[in-house]
Jmol script that loads the backbone (N, CA, C; Angstrom):
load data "model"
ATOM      1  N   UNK A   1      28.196 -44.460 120.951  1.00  0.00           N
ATOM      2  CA  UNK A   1      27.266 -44.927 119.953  1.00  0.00           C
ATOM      3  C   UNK A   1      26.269 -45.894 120.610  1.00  0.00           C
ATOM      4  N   UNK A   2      25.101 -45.344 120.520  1.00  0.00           N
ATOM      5  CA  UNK A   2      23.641 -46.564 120.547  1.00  0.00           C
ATOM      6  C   UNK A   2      23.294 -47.767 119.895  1.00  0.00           C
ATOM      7  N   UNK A   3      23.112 -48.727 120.012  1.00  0.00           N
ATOM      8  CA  UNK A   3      23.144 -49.824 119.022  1.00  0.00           C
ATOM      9  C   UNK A   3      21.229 -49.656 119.427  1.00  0.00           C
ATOM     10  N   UNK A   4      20.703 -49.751 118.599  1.00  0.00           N
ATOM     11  CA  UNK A   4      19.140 -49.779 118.735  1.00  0.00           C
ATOM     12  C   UNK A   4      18.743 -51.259 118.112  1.00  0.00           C
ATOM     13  N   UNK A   5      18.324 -52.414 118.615  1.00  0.00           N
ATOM     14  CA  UNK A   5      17.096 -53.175 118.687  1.00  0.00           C
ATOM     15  C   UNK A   5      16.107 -53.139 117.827  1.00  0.00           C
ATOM     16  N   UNK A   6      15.875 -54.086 116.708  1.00  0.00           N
ATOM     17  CA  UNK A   6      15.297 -53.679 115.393  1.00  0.00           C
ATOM     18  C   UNK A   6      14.297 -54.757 115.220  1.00  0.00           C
ATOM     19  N   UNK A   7      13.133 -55.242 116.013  1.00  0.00           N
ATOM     20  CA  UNK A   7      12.851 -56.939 115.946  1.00  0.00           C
ATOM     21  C   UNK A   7      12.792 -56.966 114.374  1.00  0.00           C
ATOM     22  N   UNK A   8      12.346 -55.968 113.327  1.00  0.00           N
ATOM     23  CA  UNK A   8      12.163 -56.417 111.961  1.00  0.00           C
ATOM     24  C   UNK A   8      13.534 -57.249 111.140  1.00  0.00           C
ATOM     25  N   UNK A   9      14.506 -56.350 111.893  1.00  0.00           N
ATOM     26  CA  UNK A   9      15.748 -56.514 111.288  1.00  0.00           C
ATOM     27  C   UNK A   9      16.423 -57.722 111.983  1.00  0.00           C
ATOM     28  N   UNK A  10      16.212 -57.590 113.716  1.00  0.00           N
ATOM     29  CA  UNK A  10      17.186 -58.500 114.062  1.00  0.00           C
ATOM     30  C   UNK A  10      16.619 -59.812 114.917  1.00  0.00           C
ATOM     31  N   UNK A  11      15.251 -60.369 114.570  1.00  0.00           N
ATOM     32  CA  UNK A  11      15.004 -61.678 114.740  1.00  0.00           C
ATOM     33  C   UNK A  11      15.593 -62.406 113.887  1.00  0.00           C
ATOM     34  N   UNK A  12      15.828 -63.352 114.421  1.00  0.00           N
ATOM     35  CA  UNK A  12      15.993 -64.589 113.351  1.00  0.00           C
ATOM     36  C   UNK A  12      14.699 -65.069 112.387  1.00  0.00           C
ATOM     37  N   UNK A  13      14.777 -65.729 111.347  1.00  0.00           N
ATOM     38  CA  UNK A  13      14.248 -66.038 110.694  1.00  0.00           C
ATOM     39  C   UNK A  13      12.725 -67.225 111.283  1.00  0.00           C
ATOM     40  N   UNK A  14      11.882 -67.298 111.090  1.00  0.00           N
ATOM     41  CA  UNK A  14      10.795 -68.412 111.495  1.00  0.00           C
ATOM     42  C   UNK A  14       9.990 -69.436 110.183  1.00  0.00           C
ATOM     43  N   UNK A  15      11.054 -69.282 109.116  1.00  0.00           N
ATOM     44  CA  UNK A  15      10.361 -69.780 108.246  1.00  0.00           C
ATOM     45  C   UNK A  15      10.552 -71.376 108.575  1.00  0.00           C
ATOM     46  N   UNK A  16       9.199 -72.093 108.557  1.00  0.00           N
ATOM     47  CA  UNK A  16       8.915 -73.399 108.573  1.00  0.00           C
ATOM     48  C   UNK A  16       8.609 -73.409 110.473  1.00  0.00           C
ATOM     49  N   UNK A  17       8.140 -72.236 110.488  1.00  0.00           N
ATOM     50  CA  UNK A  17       7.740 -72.412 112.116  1.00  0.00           C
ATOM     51  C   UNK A  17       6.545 -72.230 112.200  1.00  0.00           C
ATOM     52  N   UNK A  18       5.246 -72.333 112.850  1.00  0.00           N
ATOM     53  CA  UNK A  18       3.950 -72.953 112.947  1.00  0.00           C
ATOM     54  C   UNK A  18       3.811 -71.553 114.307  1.00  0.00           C
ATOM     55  N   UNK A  19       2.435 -70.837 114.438  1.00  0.00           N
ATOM     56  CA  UNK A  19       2.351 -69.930 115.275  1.00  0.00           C
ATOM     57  C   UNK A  19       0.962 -69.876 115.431  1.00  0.00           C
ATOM     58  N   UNK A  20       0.389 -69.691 116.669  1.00  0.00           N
ATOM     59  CA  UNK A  20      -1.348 -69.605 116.633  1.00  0.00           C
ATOM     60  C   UNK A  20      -1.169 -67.961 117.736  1.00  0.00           C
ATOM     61  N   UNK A  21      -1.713 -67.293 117.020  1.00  0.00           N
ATOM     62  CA  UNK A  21      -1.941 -65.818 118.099  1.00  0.00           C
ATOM     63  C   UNK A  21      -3.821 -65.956 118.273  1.00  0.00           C
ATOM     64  N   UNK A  22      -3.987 -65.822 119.915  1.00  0.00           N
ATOM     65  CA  UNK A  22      -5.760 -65.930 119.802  1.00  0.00           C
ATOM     66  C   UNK A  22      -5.561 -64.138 120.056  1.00  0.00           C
ATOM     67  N   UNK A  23      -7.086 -63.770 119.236  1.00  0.00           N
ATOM     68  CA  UNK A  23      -7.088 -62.251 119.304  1.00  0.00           C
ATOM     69  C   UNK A  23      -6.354 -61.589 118.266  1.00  0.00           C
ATOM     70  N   UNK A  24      -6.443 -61.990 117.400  1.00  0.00           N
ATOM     71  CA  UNK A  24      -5.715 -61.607 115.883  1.00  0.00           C
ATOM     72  C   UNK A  24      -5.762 -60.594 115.593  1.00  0.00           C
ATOM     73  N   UNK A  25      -7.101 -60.066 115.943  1.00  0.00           N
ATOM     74  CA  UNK A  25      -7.651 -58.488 115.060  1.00  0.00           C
ATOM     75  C   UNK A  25      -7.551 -57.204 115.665  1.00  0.00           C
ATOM     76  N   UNK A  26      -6.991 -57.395 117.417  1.00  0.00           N
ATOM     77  CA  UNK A  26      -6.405 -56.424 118.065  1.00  0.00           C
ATOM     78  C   UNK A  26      -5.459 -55.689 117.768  1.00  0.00           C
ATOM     79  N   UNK A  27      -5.160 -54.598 118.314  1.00  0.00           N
ATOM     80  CA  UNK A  27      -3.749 -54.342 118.356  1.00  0.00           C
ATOM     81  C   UNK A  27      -2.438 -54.456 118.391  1.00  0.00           C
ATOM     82  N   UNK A  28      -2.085 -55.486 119.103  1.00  0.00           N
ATOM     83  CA  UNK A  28      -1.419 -56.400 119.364  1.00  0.00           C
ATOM     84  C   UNK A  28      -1.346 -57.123 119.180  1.00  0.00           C
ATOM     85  N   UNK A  29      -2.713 -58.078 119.021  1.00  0.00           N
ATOM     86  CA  UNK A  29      -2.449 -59.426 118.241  1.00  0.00           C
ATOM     87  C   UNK A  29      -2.154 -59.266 116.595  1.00  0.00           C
ATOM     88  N   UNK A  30      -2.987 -58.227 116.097  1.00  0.00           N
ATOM     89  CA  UNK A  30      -2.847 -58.253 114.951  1.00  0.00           C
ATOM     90  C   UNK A  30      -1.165 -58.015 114.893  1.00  0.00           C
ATOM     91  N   UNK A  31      -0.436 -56.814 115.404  1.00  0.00           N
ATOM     92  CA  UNK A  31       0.875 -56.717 114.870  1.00  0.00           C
ATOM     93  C   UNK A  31       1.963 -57.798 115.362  1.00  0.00           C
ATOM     94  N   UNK A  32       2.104 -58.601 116.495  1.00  0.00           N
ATOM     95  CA  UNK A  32       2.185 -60.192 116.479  1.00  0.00           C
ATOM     96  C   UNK A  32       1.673 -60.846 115.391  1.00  0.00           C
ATOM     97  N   UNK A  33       0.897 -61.322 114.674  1.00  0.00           N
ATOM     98  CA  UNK A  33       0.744 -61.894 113.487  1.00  0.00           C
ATOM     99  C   UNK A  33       1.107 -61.163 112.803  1.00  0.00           C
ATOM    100  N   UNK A  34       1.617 -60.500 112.046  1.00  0.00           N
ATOM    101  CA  UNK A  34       1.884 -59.504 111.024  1.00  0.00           C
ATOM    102  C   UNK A  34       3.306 -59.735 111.441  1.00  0.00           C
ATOM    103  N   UNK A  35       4.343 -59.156 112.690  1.00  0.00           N
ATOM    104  CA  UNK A  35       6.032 -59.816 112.651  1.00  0.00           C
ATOM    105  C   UNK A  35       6.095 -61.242 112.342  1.00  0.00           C
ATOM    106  N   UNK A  36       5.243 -62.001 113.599  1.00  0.00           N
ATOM    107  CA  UNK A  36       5.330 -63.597 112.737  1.00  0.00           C
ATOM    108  C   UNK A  36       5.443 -63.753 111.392  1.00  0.00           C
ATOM    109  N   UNK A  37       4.456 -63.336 110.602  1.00  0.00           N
ATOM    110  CA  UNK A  37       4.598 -63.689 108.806  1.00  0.00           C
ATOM    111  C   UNK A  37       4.811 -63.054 108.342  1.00  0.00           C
ATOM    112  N   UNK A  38       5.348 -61.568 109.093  1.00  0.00           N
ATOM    113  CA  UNK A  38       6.732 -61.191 107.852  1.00  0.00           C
ATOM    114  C   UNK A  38       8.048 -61.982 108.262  1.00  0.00           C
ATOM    115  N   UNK A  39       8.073 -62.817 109.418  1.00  0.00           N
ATOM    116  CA  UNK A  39       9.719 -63.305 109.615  1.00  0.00           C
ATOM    117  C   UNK A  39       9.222 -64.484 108.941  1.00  0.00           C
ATOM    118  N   UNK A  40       8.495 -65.012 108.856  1.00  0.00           N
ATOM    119  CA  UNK A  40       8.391 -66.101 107.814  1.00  0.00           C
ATOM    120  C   UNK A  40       7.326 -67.144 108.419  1.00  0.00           C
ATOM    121  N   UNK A  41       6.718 -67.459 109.276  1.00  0.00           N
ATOM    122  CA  UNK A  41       6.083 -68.398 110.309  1.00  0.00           C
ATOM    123  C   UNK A  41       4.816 -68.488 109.516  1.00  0.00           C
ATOM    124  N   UNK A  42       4.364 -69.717 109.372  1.00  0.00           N
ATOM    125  CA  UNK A  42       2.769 -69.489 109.115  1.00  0.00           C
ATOM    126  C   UNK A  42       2.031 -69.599 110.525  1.00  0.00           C
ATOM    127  N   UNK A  43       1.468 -68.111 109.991  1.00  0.00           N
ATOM    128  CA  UNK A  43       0.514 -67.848 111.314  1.00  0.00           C
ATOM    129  C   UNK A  43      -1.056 -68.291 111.425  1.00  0.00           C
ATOM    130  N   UNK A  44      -1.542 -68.652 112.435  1.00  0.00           N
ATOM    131  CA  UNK A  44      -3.280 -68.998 112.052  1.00  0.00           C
ATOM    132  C   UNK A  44      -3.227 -67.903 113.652  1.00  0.00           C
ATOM    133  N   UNK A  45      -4.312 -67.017 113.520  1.00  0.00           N
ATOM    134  CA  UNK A  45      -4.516 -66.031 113.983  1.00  0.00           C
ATOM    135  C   UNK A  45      -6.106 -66.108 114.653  1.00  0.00           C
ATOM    136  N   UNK A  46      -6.785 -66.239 115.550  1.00  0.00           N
ATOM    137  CA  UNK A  46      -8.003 -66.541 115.924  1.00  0.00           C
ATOM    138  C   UNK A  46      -9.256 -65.398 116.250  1.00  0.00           C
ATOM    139  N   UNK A  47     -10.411 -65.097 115.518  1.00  0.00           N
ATOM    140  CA  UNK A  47     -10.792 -63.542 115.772  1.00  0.00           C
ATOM    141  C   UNK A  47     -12.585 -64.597 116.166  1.00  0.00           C
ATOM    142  N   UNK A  48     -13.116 -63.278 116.352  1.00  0.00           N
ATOM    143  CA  UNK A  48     -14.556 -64.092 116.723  1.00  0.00           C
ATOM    144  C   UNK A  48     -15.595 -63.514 115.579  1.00  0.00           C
ATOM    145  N   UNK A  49     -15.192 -63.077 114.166  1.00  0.00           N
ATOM    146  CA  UNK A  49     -15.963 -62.831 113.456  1.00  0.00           C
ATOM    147  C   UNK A  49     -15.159 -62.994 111.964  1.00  0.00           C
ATOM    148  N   UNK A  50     -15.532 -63.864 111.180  1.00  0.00           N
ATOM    149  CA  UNK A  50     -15.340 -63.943 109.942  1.00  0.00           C
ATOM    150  C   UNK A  50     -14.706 -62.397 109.599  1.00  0.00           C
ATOM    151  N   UNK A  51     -15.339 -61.540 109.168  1.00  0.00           N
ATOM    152  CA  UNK A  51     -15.654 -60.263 108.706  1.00  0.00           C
ATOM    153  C   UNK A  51     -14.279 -59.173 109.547  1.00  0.00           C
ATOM    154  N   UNK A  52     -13.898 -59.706 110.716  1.00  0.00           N
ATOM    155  CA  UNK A  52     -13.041 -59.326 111.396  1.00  0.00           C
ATOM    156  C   UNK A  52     -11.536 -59.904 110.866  1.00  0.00           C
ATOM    157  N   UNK A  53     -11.712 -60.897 110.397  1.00  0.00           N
ATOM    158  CA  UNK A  53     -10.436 -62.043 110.373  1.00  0.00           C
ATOM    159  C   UNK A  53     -10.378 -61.490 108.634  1.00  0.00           C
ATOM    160  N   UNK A  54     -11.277 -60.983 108.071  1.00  0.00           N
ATOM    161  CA  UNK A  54     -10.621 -60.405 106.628  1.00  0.00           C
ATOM    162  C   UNK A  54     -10.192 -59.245 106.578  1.00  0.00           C
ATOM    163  N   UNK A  55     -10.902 -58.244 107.306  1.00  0.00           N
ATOM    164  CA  UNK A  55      -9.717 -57.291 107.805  1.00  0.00           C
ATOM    165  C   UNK A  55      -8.869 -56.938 108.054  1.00  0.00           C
ATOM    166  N   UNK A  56      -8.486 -57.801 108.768  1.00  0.00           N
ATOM    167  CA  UNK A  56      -7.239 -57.799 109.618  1.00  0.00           C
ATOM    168  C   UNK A  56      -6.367 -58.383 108.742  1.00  0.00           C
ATOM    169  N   UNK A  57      -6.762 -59.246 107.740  1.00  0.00           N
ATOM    170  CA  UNK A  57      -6.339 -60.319 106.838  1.00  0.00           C
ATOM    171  C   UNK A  57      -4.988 -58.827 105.720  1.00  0.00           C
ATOM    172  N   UNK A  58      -6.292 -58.277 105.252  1.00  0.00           N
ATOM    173  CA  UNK A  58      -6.604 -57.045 104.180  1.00  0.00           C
ATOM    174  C   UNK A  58      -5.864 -55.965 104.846  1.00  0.00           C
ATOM    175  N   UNK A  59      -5.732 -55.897 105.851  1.00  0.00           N
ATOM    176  CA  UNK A  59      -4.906 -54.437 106.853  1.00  0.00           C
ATOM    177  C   UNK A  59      -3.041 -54.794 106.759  1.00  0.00           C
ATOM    178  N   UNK A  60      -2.923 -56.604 107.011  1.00  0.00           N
ATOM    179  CA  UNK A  60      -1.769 -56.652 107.295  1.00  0.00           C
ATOM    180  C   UNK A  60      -1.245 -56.932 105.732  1.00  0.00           C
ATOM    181  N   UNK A  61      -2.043 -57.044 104.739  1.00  0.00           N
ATOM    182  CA  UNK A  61      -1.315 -57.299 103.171  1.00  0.00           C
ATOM    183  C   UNK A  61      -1.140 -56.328 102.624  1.00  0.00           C
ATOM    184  N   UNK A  62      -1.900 -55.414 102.944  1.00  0.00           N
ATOM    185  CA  UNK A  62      -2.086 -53.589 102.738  1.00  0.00           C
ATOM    186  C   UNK A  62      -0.317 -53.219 102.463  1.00  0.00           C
ATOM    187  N   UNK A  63      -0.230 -53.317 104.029  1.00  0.00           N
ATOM    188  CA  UNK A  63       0.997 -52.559 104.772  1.00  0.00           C
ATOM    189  C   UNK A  63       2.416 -53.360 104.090  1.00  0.00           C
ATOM    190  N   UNK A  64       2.246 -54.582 104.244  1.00  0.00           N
ATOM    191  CA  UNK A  64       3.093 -55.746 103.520  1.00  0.00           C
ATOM    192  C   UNK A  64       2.900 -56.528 102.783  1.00  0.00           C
ATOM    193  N   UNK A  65       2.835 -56.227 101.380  1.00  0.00           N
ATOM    194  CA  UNK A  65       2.209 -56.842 100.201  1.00  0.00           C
ATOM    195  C   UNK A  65       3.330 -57.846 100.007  1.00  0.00           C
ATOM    196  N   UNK A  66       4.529 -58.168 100.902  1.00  0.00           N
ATOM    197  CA  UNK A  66       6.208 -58.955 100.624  1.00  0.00           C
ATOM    198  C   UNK A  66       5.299 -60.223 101.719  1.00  0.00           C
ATOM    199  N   UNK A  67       4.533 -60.029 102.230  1.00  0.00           N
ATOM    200  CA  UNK A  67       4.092 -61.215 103.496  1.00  0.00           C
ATOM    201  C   UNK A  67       3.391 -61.945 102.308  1.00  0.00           C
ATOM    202  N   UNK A  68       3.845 -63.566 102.518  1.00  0.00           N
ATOM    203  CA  UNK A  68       3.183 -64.179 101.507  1.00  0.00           C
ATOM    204  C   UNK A  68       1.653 -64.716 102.436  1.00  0.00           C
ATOM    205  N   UNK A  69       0.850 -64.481 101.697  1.00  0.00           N
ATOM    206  CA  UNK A  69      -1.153 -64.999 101.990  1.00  0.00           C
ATOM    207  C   UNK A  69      -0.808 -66.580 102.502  1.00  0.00           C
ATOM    208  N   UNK A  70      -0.316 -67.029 101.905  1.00  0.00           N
ATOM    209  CA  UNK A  70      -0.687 -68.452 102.664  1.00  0.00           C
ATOM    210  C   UNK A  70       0.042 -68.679 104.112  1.00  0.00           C
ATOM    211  N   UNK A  71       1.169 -67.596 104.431  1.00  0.00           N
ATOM    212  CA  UNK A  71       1.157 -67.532 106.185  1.00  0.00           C
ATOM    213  C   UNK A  71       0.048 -66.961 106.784  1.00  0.00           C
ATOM    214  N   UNK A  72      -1.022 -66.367 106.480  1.00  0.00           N
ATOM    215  CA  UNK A  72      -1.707 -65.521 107.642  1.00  0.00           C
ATOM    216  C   UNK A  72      -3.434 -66.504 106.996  1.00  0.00           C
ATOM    217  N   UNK A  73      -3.283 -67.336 107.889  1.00  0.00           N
ATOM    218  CA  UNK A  73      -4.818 -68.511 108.263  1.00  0.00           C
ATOM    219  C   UNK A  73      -5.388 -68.020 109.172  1.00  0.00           C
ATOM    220  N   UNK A  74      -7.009 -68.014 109.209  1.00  0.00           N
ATOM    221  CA  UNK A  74      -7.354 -67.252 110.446  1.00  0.00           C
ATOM    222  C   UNK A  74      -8.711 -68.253 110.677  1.00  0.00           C
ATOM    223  N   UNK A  75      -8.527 -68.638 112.026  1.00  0.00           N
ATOM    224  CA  UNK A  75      -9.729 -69.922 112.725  1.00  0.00           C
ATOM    225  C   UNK A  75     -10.865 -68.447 113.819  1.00  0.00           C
ATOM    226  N   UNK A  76     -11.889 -68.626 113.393  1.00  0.00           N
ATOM    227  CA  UNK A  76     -13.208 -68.349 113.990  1.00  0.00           C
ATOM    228  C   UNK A  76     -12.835 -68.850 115.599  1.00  0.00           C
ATOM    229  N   UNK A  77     -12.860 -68.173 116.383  1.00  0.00           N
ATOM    230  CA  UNK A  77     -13.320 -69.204 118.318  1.00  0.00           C
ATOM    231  C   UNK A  77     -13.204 -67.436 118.706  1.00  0.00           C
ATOM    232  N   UNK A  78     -13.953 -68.197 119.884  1.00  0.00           N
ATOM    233  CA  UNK A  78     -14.511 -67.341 120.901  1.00  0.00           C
ATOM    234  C   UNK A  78     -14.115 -68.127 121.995  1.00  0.00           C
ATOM    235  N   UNK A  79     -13.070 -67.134 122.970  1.00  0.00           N
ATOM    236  CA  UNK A  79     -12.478 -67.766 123.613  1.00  0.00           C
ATOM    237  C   UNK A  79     -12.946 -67.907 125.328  1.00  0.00           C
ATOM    238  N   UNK A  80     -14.162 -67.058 125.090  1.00  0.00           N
ATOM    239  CA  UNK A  80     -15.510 -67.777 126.595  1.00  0.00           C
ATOM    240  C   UNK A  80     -16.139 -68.625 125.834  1.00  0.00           C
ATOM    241  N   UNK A  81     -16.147 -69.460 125.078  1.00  0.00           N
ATOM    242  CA  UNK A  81     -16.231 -70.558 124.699  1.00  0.00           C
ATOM    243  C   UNK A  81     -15.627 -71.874 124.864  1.00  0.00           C
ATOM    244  N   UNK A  82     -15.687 -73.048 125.500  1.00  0.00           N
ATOM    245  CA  UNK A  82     -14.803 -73.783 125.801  1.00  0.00           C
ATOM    246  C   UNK A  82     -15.384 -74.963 124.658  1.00  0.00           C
ATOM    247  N   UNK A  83     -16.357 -74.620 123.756  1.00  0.00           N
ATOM    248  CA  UNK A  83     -16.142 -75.677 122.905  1.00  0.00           C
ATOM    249  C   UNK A  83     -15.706 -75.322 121.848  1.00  0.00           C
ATOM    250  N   UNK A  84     -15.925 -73.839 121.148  1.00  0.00           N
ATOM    251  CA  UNK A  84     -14.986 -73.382 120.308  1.00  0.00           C
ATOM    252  C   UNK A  84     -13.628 -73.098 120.380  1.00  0.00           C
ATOM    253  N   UNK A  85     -13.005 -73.604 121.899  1.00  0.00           N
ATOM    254  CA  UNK A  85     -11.517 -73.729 122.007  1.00  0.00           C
ATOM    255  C   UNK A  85     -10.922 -74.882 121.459  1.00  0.00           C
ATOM    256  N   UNK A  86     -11.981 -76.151 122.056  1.00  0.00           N
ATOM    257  CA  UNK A  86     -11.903 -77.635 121.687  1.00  0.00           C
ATOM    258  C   UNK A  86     -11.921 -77.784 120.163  1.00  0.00           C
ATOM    259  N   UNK A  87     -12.641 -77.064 119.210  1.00  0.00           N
ATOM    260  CA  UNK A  87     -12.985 -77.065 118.061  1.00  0.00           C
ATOM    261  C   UNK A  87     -11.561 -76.607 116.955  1.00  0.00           C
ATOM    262  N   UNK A  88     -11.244 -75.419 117.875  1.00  0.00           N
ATOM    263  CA  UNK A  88      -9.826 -74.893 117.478  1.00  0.00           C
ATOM    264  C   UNK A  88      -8.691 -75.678 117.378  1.00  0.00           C
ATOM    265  N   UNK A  89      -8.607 -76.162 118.533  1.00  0.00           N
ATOM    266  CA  UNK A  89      -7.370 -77.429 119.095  1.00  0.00           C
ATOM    267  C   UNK A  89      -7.390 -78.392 117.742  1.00  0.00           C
ATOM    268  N   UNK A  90      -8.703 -78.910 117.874  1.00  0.00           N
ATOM    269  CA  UNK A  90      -8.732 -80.325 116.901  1.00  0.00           C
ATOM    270  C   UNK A  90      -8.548 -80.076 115.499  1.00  0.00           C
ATOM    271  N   UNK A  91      -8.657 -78.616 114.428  1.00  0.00           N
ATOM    272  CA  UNK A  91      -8.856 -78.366 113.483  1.00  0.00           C
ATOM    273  C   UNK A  91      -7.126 -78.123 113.027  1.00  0.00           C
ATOM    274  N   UNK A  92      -6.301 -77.569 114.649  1.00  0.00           N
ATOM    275  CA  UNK A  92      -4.803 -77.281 114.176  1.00  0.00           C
ATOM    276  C   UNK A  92      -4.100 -78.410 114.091  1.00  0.00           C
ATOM    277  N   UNK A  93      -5.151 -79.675 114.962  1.00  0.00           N
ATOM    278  CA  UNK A  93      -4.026 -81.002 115.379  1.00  0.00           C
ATOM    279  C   UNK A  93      -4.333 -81.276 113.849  1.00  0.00           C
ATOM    280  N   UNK A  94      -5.595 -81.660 112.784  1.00  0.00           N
ATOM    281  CA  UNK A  94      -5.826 -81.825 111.893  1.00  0.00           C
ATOM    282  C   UNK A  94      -4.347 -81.070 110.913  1.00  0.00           C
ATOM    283  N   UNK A  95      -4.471 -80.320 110.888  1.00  0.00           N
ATOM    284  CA  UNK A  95      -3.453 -79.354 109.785  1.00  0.00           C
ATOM    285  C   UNK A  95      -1.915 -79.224 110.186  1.00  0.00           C
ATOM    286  N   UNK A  96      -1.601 -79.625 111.585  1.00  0.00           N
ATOM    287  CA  UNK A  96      -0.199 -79.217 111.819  1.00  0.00           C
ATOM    288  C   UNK A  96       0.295 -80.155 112.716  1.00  0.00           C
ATOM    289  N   UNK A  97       1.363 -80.721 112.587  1.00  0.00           N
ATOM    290  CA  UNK A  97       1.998 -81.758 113.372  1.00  0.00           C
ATOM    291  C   UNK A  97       2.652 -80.909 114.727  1.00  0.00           C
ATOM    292  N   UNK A  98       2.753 -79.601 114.977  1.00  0.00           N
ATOM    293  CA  UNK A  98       2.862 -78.945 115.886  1.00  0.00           C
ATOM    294  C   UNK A  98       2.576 -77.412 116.270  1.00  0.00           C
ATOM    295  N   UNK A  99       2.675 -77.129 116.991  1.00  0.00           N
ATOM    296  CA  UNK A  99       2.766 -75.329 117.014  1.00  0.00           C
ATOM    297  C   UNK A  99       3.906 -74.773 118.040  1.00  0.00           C
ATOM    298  N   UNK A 100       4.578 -74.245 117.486  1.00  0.00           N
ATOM    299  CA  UNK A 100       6.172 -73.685 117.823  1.00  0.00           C
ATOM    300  C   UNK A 100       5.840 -72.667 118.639  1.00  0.00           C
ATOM    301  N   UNK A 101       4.777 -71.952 118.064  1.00  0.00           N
ATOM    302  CA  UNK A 101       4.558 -70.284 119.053  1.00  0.00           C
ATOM    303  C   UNK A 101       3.286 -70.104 119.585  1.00  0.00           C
ATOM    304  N   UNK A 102       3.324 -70.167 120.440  1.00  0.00           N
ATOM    305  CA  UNK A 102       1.237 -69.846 120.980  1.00  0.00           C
ATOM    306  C   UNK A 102       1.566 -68.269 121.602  1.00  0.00           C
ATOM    307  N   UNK A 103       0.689 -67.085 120.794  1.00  0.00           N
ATOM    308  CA  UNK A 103       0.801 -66.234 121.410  1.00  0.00           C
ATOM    309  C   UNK A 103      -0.721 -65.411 121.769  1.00  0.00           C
ATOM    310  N   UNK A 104      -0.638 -64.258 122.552  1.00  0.00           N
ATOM    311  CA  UNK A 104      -2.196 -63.682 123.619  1.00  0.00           C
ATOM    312  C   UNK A 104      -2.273 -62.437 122.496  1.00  0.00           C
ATOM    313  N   UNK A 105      -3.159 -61.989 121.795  1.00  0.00           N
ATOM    314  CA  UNK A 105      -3.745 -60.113 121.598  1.00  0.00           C
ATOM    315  C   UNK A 105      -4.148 -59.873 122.484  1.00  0.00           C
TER     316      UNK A 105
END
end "model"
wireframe off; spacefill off
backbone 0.3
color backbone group
């Protein structure tokens, strides 16, 4: 018998855990934000276009209407930008006493 590896099923829980993915609206980033806040994490997710970051917003509530909206926050930067990185930094130190998960799309 195979025992198969289920991250939906067999992560642990992240509720009350804090997560920033830059590249939200990728492939990857997007479905990284999307496991984050279905395991429970509020995610802030970083895209370089408004219009992109509701999409992606609208794609992952689509699929999982059980993911509650107030995990998936999404900050504007452009990350050949080094002042819209600075801008990013200061807006999460503003809102969050930490961040548990920093992840790449």
């Amino acid at each position: 018998m195979t025992i198969q590896w289920n991250p939906l099923r067999d992560t642990v829980s992240l509720r009350g855990k804090v997560a920033v993915v830059t590249g939200g609206n990728s492939d990857i980033g997007r479905e990284t934000v999307k496991l984050l806040a279905w395991k429970g994490a509020k995610v802030y997710f970083t895209t370089r276009s408004e219009a992109k970051a509701i999409e992606t917003r609208k794609r992952i509530q689509d699929a999982h209407p059980e993911i509650d909206t107030d995990n998936l926050q999404w900050i504007i930067m452009d990350v050949t930008d080094l002042r819209s990185i600075c801008f990013v930094a200061d807006k999460l130190k503003e809102k969050e006493a930490k961040i548990d998960i920093l992840g790449e799309g």
